[in-house]
N, C-alpha and C positions, 0 to 999 in steps of 0.2 A: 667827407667821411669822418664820423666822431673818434678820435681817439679813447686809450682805454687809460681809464682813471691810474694815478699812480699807486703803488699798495699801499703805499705810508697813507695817502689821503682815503682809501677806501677803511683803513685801520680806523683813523681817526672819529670818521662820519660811522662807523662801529663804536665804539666805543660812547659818542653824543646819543645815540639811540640807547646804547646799555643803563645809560645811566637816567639817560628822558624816560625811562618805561620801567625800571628799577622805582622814581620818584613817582611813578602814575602820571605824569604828564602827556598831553596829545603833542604834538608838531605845533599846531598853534596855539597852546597853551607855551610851549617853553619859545614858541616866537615872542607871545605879547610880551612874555619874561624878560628876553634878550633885546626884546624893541628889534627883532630882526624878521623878516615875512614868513609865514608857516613857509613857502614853497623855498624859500630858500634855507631853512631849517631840512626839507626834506631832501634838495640838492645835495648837502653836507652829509647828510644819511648814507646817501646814494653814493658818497665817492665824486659826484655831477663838480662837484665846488670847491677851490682850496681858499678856505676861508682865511682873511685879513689876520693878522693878530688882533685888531681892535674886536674882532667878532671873535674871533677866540676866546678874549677875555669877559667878552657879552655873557656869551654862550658859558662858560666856568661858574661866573658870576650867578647865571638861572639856573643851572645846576648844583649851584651849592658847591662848589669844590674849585680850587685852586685849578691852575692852567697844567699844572705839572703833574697833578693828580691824573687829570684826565690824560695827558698826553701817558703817566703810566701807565692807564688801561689801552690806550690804542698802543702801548710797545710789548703788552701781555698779547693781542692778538696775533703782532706780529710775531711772536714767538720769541722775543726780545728781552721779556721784561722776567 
């Protein structure tokens, strides 16, 4: 039985898309970015994945923005921010 994604991680993997599709990038366009696989780019979308820091910072890094940037958009989602 899969469990259900935690909301902080489904915020987050919100937040990686807001900002992938904000820049016009595909999934596998901000993978080859991050040297991380589209499908696990789309995991991270999905909530599926709680990503490393090192991929945190991947992911920051192809998106243009600080780690702390994006973790403020995933704490806007959560109503946090």
């Amino acid at each position: 039985m899969a469990s259900t994604p935690d909301e902080r991680v489904l915020a987050f993997g919100t937040a990686v898309r807001a900002r992938r599709e904000e820049l016009g990038l595909s999934q596998e366009a901000l993978g080859y970015k991050a040297k991380v696989h589209r499908t696990y780019v789309s995991d991270i979308e999905r909530g599926a994945r709680n990503p490393t820091v090192k991929v945190i910072w991947k992911l920051a890094d192809a998106l243009e923005m600080q780690p702390s940037v994006l973790f403020g958009i995933a704490e806007g989602v959560l109503g946090e921010g």
